[in-house]
C-alpha positions in Angstrom: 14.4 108.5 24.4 17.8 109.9 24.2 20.9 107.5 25.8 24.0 109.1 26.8 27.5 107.1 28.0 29.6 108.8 29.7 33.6 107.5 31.3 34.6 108.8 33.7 38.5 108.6 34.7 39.4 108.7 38.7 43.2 109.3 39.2 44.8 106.9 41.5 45.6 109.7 43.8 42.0 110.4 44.3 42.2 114.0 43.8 38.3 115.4 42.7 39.3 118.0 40.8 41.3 115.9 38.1 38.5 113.6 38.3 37.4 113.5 34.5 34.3 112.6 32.5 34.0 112.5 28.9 30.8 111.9 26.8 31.3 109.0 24.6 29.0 107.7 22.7 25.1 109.1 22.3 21.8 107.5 20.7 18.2 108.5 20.4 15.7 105.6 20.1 12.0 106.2 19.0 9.0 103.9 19.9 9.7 100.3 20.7 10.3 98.2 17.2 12.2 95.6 16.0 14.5 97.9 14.5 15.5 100.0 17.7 15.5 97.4 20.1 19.2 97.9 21.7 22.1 98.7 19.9 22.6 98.5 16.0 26.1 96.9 15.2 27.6 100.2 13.8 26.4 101.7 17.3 28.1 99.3 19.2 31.5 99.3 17.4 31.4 103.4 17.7 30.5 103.0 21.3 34.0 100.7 21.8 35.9 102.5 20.0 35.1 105.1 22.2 35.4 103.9 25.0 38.9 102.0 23.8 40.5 105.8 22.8 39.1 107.4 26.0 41.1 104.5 27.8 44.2 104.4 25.8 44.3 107.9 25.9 44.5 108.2 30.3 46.8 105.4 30.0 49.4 106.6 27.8 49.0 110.2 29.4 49.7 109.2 32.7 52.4 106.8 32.2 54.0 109.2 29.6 54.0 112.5 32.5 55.4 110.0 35.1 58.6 109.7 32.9 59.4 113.3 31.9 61.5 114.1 34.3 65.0 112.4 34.5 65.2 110.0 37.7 68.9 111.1 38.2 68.3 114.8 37.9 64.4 115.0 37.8 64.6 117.7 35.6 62.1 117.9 32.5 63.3 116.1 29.5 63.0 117.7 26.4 60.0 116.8 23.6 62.4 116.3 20.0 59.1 114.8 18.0 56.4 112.4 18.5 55.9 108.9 15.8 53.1 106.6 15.4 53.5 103.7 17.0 50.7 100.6 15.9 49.0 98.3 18.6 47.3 95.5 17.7 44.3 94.1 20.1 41.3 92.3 20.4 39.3 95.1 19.3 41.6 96.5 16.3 44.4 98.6 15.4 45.6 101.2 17.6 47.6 104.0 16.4 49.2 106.0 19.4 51.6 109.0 18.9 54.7 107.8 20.7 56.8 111.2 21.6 60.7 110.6 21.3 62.5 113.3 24.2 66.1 113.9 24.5 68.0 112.2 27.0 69.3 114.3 29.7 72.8 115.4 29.8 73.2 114.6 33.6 74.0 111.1 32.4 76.3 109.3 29.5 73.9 107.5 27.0 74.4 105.4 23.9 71.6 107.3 22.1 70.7 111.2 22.3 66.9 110.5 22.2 64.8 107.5 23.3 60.8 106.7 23.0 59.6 105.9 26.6 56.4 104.8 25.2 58.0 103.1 22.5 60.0 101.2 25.3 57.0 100.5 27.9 55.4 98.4 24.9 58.3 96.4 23.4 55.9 93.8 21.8 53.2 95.6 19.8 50.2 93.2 20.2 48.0 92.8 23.3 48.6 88.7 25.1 44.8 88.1 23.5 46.1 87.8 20.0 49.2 85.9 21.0 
């Protein structure tokens, strides 16, 4: 028997065609026994993990591509570099690029570049481990 999970990510405009489904985690199981009854431990740490990146991953995407564009100007900010940034949570340690862009020049700033993921996450652990 072969087990396939699959996510699948609905935008909250409900458009189908950006509808998308990614193949996450995969297991074949032979006869019934002790030993491949359910999910081995390694199996379902991989399986969370995999699910936890394919989560992460639409998150940061989408709240990333709704602040690229300046809200004074709306034109496209530009990409300087991307850092690490490191999450803590329930389920371990997150590592998420965090892009830095170049504030527009429509607008005075203090700083030439900023981190708006780096700013949507001030605190960089998740309520459960607080």
């Amino acid at each position: 028997m072969k087990l396939t999970v699959h996510v699948i990510v609905h935008p909250e405009d409900d458009v189908e065609s950006a509808t998308v489904v990614r193949e996450v985690f995969a297991v074949d199981r032979d006869a019934l026994a002790t030993d491949t009854l359910g999910l081995h431990l390694c199996e379902a740490q991989d399986l969370l993990a995999a699910v936890q990146d394919t989560v992460v991953t639409h998150q940061v995407s989408t709240a990333l591509s709704a602040q690229v564009a300046c809200p004074h100007c709306g034109a496209a900010r530009r990409h300087k570099d991307s850092r690490p940034i490191v999450m803590r949570t329930l389920f371990g340690t997150l590592r998420v690029d965090s892009p830095r862009w170049w504030h527009c020049g429509c607008q005075p700033q203090t700083t030439t570049t900023f981190s708006p993921l780096a700013a949507m996450l001030p605190q960089r652990i998740t309520p459960e481990l607080s």
